[in-house]
mmCIF file as gemmi writes it, N, C-alpha and C atoms, coordinates in Angstrom:
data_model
loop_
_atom_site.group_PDB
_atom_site.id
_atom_site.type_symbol
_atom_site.label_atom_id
_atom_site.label_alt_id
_atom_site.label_comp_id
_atom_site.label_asym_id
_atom_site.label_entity_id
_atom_site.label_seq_id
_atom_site.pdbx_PDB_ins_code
_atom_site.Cartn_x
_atom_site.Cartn_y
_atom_site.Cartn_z
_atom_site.occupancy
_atom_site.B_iso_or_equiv
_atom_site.pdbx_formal_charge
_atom_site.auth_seq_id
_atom_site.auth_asym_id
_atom_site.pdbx_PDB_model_num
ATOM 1 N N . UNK Axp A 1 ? 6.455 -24.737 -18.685 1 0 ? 1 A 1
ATOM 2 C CA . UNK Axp A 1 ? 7.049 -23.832 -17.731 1 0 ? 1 A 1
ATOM 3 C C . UNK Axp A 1 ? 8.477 -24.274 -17.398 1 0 ? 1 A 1
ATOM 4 N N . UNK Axp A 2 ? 9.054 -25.29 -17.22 1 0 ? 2 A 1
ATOM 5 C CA . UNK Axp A 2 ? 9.968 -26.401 -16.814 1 0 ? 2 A 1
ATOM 6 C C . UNK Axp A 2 ? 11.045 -25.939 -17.712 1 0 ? 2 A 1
ATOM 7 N N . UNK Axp A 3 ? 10.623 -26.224 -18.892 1 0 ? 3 A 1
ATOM 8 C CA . UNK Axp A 3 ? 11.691 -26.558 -20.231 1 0 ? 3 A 1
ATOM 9 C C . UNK Axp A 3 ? 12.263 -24.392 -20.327 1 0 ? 3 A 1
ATOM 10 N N . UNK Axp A 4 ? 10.707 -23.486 -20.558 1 0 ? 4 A 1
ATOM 11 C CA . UNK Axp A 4 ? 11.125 -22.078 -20.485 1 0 ? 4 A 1
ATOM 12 C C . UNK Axp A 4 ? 12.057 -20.977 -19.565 1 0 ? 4 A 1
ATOM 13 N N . UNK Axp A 5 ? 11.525 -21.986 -18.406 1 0 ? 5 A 1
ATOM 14 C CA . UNK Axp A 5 ? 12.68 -21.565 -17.296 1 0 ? 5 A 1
ATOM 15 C C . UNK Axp A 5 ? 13.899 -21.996 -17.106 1 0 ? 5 A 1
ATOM 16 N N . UNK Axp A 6 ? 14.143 -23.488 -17.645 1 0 ? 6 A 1
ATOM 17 C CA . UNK Axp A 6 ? 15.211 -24.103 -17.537 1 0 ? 6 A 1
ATOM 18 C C . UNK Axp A 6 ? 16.16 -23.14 -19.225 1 0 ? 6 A 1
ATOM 19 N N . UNK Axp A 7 ? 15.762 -22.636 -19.829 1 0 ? 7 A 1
ATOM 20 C CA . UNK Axp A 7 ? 16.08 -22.108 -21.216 1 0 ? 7 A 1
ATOM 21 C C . UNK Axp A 7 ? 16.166 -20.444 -20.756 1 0 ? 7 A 1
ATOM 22 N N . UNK Axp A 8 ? 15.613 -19.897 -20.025 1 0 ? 8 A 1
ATOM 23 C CA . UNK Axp A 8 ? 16.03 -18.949 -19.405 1 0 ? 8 A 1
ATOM 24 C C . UNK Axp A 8 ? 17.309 -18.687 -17.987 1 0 ? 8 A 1
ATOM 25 N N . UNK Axp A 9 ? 17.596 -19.757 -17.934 1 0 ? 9 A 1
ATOM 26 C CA . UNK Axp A 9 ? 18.801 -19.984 -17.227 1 0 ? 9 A 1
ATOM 27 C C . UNK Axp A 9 ? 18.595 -20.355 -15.654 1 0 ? 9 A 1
ATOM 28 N N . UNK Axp A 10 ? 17.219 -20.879 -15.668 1 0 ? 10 A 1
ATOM 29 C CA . UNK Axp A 10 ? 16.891 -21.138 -14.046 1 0 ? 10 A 1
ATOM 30 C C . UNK Axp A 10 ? 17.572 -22.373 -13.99 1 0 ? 10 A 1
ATOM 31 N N . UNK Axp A 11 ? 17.621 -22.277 -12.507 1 0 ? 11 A 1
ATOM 32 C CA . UNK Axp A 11 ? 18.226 -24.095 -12.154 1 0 ? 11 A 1
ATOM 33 C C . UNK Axp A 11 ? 16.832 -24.195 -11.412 1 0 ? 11 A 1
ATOM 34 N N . UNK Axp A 12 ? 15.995 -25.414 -11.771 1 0 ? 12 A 1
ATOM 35 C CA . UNK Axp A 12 ? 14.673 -25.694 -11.099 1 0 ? 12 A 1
ATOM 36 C C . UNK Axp A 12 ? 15.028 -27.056 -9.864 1 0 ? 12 A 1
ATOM 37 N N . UNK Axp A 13 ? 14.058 -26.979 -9.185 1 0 ? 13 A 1
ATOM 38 C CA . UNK Axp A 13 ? 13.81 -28.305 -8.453 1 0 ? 13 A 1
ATOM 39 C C . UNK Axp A 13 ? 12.569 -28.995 -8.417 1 0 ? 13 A 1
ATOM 40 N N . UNK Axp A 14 ? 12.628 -30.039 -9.233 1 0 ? 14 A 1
ATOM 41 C CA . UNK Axp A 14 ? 11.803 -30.609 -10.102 1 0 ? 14 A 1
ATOM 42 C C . UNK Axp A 14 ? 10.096 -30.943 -9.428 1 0 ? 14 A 1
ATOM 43 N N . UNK Axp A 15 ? 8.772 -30.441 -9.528 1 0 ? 15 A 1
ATOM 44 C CA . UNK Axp A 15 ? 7.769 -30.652 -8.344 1 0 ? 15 A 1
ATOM 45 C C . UNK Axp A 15 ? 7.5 -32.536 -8.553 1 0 ? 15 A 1
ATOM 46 N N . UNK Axp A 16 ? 6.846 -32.647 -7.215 1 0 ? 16 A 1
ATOM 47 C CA . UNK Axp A 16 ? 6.759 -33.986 -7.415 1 0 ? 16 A 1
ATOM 48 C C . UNK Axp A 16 ? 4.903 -33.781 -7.043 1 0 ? 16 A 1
ATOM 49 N N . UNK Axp A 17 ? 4.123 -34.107 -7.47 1 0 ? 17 A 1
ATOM 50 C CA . UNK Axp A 17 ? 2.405 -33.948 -7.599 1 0 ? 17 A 1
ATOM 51 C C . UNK Axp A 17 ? 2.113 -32.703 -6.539 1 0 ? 17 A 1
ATOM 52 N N . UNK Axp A 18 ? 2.735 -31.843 -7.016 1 0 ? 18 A 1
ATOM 53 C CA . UNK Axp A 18 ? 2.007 -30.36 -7.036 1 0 ? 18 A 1
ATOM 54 C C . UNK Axp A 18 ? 2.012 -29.499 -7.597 1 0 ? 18 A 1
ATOM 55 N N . UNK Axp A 19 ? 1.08 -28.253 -7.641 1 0 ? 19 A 1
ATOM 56 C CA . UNK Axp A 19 ? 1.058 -27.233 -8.605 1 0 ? 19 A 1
ATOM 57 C C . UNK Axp A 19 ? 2.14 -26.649 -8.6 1 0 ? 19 A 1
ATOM 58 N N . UNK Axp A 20 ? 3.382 -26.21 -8.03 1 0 ? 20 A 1
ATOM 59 C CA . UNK Axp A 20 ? 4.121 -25.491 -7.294 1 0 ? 20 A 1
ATOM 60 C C . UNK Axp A 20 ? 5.5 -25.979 -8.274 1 0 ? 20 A 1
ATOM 61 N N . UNK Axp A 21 ? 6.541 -24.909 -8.367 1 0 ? 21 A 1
ATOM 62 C CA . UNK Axp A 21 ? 7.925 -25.175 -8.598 1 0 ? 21 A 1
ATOM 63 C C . UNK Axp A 21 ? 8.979 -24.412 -8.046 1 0 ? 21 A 1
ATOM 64 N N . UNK Axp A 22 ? 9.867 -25.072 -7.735 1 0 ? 22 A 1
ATOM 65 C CA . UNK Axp A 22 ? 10.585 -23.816 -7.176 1 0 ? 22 A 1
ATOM 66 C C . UNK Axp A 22 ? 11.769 -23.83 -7.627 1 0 ? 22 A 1
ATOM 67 N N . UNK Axp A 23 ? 12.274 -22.643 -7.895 1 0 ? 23 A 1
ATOM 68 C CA . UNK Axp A 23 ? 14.031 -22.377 -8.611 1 0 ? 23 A 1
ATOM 69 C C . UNK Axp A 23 ? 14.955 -22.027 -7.563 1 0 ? 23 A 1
ATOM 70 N N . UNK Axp A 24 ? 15.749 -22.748 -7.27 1 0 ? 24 A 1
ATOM 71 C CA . UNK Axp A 24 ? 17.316 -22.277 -7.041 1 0 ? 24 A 1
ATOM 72 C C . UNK Axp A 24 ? 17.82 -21.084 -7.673 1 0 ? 24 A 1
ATOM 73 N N . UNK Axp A 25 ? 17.411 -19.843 -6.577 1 0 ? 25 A 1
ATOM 74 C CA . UNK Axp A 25 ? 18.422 -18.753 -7.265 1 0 ? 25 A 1
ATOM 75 C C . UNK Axp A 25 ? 19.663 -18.973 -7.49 1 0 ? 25 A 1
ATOM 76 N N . UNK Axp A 26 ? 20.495 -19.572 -6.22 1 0 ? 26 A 1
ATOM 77 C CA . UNK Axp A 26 ? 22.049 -19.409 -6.253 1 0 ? 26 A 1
ATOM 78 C C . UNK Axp A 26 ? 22.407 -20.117 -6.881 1 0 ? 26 A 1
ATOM 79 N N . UNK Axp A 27 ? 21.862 -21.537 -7.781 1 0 ? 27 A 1
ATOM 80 C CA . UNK Axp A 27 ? 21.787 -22.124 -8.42 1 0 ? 27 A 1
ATOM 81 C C . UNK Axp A 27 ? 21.841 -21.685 -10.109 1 0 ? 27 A 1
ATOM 82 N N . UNK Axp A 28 ? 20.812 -20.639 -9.886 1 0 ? 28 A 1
ATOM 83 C CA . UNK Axp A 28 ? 21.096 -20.014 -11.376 1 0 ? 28 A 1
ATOM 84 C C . UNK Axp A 28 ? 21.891 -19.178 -11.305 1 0 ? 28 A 1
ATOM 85 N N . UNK Axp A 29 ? 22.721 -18.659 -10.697 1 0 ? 29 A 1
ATOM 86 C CA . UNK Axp A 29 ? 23.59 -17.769 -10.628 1 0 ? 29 A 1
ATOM 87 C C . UNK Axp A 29 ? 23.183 -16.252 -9.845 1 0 ? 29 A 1
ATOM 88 N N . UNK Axp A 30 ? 21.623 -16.113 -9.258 1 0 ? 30 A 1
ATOM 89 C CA . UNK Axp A 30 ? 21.067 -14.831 -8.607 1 0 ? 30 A 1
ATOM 90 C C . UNK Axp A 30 ? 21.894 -14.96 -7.242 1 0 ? 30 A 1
ATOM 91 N N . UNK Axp A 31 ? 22.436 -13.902 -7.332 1 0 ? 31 A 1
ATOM 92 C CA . UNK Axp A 31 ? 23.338 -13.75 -5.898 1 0 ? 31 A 1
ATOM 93 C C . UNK Axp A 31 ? 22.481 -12.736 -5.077 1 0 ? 31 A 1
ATOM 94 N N . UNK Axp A 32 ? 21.143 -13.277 -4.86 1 0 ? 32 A 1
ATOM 95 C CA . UNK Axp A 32 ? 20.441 -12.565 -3.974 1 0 ? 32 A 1
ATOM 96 C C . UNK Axp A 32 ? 19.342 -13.051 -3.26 1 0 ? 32 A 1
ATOM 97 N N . UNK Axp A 33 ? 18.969 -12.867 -1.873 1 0 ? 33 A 1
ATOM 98 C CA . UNK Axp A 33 ? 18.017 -13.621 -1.252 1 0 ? 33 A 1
ATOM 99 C C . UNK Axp A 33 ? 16.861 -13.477 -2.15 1 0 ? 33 A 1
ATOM 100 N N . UNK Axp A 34 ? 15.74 -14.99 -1.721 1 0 ? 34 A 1
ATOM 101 C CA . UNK Axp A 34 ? 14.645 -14.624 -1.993 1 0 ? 34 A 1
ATOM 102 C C . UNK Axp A 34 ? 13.569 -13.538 -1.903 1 0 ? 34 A 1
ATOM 103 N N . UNK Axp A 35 ? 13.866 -12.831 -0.963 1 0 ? 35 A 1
ATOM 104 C CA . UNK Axp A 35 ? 12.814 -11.679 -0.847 1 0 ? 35 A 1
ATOM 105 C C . UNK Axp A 35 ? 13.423 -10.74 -1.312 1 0 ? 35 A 1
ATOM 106 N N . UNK Axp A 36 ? 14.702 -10.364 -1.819 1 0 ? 36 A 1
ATOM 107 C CA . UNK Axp A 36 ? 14.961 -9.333 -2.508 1 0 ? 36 A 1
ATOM 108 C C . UNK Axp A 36 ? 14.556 -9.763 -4.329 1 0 ? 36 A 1
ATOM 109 N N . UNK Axp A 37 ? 14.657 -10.85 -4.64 1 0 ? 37 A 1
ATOM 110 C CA . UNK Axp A 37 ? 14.387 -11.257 -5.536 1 0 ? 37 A 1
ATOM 111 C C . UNK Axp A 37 ? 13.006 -11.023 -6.547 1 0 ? 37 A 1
ATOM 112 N N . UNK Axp A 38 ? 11.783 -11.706 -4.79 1 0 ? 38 A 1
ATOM 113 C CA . UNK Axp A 38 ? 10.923 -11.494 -5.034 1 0 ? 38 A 1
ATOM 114 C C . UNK Axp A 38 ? 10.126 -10.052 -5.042 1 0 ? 38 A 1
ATOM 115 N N . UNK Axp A 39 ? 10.481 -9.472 -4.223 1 0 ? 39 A 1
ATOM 116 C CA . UNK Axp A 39 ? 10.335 -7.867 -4.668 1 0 ? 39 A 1
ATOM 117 C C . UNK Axp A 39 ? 10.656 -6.806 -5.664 1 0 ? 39 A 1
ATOM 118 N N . UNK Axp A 40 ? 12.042 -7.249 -6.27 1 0 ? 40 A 1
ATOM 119 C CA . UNK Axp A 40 ? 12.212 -6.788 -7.826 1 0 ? 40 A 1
ATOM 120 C C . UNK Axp A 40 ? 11.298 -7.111 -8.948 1 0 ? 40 A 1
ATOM 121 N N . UNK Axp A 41 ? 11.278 -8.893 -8.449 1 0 ? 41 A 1
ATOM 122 C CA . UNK Axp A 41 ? 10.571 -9.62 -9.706 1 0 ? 41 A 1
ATOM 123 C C . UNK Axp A 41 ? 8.9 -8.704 -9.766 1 0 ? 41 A 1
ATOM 124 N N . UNK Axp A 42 ? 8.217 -8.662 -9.026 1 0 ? 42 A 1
ATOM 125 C CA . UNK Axp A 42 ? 7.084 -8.527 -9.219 1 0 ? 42 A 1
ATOM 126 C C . UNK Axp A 42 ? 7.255 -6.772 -9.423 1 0 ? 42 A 1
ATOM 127 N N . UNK Axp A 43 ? 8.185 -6.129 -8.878 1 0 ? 43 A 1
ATOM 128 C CA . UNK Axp A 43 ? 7.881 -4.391 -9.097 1 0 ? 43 A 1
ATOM 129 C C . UNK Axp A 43 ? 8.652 -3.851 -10.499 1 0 ? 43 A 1
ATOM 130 N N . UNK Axp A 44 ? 9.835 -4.77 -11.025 1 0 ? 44 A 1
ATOM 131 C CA . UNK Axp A 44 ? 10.326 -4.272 -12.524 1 0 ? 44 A 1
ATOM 132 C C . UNK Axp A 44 ? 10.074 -5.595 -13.314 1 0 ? 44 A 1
ATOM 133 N N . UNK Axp A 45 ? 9.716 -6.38 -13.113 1 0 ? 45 A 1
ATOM 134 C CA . UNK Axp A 45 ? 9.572 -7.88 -14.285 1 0 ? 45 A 1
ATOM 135 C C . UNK Axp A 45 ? 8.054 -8.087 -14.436 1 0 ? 45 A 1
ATOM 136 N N . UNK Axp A 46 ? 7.121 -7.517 -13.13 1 0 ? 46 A 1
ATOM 137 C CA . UNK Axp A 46 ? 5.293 -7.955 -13.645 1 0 ? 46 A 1
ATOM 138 C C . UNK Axp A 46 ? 5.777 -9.449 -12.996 1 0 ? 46 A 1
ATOM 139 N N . UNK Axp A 47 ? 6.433 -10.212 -12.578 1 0 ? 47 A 1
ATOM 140 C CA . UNK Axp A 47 ? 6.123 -11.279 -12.052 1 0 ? 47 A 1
ATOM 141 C C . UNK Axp A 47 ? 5.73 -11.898 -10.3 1 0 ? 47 A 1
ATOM 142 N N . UNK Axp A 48 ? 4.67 -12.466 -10.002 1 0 ? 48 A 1
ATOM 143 C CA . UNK Axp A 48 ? 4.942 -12.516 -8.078 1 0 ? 48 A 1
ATOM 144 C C . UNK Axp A 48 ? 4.992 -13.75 -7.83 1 0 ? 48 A 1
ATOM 145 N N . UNK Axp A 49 ? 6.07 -14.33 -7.614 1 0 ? 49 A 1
ATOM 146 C CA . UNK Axp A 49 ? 7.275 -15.045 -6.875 1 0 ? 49 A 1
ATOM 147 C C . UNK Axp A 49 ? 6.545 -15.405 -5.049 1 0 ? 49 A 1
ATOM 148 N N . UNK Axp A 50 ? 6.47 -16.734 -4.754 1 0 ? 50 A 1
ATOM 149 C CA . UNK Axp A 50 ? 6.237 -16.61 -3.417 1 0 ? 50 A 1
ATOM 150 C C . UNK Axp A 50 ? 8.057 -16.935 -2.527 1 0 ? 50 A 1
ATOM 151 N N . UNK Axp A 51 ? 8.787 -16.062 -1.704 1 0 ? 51 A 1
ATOM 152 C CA . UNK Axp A 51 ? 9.986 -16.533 -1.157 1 0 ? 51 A 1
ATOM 153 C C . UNK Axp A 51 ? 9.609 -18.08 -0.058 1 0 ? 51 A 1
ATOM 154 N N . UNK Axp A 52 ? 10.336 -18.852 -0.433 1 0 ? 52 A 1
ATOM 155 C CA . UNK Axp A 52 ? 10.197 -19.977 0.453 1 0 ? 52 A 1
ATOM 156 C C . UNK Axp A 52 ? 10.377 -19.787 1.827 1 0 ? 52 A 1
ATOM 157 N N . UNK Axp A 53 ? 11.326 -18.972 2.204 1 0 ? 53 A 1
ATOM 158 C CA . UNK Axp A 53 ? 11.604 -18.051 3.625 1 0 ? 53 A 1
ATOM 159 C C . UNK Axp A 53 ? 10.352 -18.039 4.742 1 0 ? 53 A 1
ATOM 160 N N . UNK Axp A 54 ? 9.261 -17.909 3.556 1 0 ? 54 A 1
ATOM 161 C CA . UNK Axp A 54 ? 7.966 -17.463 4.127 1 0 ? 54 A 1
ATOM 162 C C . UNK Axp A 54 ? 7.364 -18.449 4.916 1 0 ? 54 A 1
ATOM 163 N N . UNK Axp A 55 ? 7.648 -19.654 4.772 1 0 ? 55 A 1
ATOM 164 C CA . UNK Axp A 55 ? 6.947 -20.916 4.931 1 0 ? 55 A 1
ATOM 165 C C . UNK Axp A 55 ? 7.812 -22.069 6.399 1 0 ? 55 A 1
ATOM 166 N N . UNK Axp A 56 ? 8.678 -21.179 6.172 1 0 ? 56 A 1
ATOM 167 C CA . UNK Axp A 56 ? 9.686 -21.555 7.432 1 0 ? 56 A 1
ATOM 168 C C . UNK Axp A 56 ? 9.784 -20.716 9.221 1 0 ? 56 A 1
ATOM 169 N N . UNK Axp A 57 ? 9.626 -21.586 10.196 1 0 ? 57 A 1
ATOM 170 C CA . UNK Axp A 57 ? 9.663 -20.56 10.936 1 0 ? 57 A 1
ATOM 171 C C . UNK Axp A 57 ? 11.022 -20.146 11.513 1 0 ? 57 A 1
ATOM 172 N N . UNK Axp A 58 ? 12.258 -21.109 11.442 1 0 ? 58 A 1
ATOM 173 C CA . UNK Axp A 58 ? 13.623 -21.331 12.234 1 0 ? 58 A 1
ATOM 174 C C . UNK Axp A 58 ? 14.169 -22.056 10.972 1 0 ? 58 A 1
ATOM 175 N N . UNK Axp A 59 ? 15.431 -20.779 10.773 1 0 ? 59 A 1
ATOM 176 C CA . UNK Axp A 59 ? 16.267 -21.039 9.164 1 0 ? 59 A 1
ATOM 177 C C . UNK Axp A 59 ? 15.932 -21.47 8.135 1 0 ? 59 A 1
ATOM 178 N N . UNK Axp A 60 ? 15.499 -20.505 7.657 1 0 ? 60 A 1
ATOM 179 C CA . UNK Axp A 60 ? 14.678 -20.796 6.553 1 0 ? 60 A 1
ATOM 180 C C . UNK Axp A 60 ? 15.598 -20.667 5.597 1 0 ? 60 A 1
ATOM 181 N N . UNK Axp A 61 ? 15.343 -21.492 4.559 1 0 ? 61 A 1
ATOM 182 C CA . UNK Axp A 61 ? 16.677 -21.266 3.036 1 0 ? 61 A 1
ATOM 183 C C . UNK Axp A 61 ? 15.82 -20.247 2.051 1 0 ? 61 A 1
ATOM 184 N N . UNK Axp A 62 ? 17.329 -19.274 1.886 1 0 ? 62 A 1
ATOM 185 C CA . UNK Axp A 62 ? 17.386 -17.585 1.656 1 0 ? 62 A 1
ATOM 186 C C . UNK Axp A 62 ? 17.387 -17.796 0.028 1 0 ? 62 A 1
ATOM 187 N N . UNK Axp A 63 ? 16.974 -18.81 -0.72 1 0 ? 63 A 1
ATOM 188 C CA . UNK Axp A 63 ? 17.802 -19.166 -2.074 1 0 ? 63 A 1
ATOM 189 C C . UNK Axp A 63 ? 16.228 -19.553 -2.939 1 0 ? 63 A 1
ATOM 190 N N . UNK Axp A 64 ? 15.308 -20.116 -2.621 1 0 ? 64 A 1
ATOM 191 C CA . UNK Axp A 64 ? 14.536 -20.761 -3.095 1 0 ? 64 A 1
ATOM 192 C C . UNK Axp A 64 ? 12.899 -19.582 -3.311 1 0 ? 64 A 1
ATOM 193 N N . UNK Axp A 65 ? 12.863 -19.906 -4.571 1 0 ? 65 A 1
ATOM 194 C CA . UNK Axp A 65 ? 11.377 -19.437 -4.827 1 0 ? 65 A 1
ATOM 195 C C . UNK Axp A 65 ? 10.517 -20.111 -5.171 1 0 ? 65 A 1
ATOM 196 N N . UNK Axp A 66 ? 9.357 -20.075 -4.995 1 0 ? 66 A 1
ATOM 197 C CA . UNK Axp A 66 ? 8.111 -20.422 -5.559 1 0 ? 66 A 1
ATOM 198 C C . UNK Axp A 66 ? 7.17 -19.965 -6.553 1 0 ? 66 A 1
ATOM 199 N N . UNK Axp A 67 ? 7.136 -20.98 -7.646 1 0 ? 67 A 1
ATOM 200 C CA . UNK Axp A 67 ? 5.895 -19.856 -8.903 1 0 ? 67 A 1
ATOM 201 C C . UNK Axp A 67 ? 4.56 -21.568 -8.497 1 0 ? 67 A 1
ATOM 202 N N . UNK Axp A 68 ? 3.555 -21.018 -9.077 1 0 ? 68 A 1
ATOM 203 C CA . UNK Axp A 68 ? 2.485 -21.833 -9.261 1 0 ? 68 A 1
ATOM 204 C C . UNK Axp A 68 ? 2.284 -22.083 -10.656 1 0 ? 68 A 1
ATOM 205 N N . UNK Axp A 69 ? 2.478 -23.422 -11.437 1 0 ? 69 A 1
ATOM 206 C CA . UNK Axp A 69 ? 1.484 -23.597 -12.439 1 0 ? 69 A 1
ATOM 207 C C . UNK Axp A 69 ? 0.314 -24.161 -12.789 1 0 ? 69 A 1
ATOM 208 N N . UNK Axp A 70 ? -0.689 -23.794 -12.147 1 0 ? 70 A 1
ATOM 209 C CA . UNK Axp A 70 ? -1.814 -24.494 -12.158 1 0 ? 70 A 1
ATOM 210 C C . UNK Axp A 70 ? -2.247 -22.871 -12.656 1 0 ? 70 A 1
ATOM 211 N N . UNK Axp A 71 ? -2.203 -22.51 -14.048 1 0 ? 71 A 1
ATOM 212 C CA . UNK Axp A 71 ? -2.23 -21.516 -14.435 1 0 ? 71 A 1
ATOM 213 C C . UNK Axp A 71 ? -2.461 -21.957 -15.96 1 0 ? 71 A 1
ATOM 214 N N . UNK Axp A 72 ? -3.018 -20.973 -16.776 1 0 ? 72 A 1
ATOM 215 C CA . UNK Axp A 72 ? -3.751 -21.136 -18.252 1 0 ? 72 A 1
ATOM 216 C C . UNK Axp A 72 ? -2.181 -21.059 -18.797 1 0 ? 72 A 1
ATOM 217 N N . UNK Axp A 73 ? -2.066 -22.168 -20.398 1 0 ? 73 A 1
ATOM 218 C CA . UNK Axp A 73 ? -0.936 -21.594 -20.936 1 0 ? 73 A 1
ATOM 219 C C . UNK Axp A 73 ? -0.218 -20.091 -21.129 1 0 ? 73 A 1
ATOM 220 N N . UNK Axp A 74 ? -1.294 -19.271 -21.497 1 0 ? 74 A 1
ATOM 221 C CA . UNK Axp A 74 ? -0.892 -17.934 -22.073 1 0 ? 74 A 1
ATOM 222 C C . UNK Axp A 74 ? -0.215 -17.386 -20.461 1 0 ? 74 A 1
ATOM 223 N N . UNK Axp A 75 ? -1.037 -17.929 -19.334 1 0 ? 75 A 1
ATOM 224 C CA . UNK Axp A 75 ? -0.541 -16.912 -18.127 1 0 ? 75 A 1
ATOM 225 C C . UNK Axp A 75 ? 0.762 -17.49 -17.923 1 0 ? 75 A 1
ATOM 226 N N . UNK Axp A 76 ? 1.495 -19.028 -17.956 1 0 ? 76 A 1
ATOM 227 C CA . UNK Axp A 76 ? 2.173 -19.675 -18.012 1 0 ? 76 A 1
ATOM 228 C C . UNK Axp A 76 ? 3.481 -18.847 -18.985 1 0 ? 76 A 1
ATOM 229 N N . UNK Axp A 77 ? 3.159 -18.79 -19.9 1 0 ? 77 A 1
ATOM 230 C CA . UNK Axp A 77 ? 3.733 -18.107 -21.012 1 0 ? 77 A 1
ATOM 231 C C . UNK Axp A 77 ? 4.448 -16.704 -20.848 1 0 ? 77 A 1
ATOM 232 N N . UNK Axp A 78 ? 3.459 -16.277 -20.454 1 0 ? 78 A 1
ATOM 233 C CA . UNK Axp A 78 ? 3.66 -14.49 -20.128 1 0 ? 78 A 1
ATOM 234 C C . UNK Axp A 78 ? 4.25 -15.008 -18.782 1 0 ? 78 A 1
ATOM 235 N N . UNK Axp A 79 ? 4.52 -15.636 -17.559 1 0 ? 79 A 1
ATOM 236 C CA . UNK Axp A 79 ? 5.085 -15.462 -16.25 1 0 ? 79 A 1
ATOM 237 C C . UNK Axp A 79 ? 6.125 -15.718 -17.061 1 0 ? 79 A 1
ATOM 238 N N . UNK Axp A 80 ? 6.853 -16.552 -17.632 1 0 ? 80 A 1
ATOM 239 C CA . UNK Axp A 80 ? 8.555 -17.282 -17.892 1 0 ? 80 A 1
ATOM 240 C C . UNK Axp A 80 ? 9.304 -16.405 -18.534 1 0 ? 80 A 1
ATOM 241 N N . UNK Axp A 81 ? 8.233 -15.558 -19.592 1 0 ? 81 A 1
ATOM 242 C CA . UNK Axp A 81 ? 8.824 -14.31 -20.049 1 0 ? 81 A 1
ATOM 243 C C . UNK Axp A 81 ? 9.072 -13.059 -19.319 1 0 ? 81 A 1
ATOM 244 N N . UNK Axp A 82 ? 8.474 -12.675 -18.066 1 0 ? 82 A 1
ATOM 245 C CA . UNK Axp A 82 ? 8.59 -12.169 -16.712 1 0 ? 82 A 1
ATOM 246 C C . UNK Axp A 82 ? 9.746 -12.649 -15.952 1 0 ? 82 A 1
ATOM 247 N N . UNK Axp A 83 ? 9.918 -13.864 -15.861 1 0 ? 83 A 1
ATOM 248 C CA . UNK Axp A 83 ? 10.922 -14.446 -14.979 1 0 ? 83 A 1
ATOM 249 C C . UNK Axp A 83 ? 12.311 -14.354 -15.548 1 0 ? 83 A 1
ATOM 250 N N . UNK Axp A 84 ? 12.11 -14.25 -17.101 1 0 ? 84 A 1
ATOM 251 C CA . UNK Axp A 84 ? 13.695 -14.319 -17.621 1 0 ? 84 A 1
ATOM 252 C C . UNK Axp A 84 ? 14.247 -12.578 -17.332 1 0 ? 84 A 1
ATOM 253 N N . UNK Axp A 85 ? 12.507 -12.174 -17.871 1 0 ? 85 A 1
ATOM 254 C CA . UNK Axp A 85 ? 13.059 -10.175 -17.744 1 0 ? 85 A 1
ATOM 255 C C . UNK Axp A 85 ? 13.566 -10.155 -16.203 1 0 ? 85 A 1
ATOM 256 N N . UNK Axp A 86 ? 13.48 -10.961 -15.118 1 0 ? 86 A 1
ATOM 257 C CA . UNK Axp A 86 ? 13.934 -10.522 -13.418 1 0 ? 86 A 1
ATOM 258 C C . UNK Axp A 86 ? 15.044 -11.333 -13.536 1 0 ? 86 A 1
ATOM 259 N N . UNK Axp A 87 ? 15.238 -12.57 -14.071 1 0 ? 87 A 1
ATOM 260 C CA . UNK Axp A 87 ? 16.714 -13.263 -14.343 1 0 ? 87 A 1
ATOM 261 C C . UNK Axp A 87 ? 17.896 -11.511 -14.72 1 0 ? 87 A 1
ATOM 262 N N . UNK Axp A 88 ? 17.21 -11.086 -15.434 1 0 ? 88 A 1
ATOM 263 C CA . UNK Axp A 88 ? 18.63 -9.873 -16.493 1 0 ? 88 A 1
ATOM 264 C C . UNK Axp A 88 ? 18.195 -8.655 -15.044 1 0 ? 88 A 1
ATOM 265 N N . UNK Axp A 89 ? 17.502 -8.513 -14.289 1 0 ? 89 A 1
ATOM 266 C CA . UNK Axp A 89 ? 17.877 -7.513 -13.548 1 0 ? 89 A 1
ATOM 267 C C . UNK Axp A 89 ? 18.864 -7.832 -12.748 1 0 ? 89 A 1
ATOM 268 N N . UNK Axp A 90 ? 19.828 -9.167 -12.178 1 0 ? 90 A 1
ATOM 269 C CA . UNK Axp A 90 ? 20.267 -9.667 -11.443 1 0 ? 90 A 1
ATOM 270 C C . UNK Axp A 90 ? 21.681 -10.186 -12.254 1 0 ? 90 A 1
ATOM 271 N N . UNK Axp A 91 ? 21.742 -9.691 -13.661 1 0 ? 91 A 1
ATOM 272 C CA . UNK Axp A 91 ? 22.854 -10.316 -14.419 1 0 ? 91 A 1
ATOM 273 C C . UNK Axp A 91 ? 23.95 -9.644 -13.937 1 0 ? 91 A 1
């Protein structure tokens, strides 16, 4: 997942013993909050994105998403190819 996203042009932040990863939009160049992000991604890419926003109650950072891989290769596979198709809605 790491190496496909990082090859699809994500900037990641690397997990340290959890299922969880999360990308730096503004980092990869998405000039758009997480929840706009995550609402494209999953309604034109098939991918669902958790916004980190969500998890914050007072300033939450507008930049960061969440995917899970504690997921079968093929689902693994098919999300990164999802994530690059929501990378090009944002090019």
């Amino acid at each position: 997942m790491k190496s496909g996203l990082a090859d699809a042009g994500f900037s990641l932040i690397d997990p340290a013993s959890t299922y969880f990863m999360c990308v730096d939009l503004r980092a990869s160049g998405v000039e758009v909050d997480d929840e706009t992000f995550a609402k494209r991604a999953v309604e034109q890419a098939g991918v669902a994105v958790v916004p980190i926003a969500a998890f914050a109650e007072q300033n939450p950072a507008r930049h960061l998403v969440r995917l899970c891989f504690a997921k079968r290769d093929e689902t693994i596979d098919a999300g990164v190819a999802a994530m690059a198709r929501a990378r090009e809605l944002f090019a």
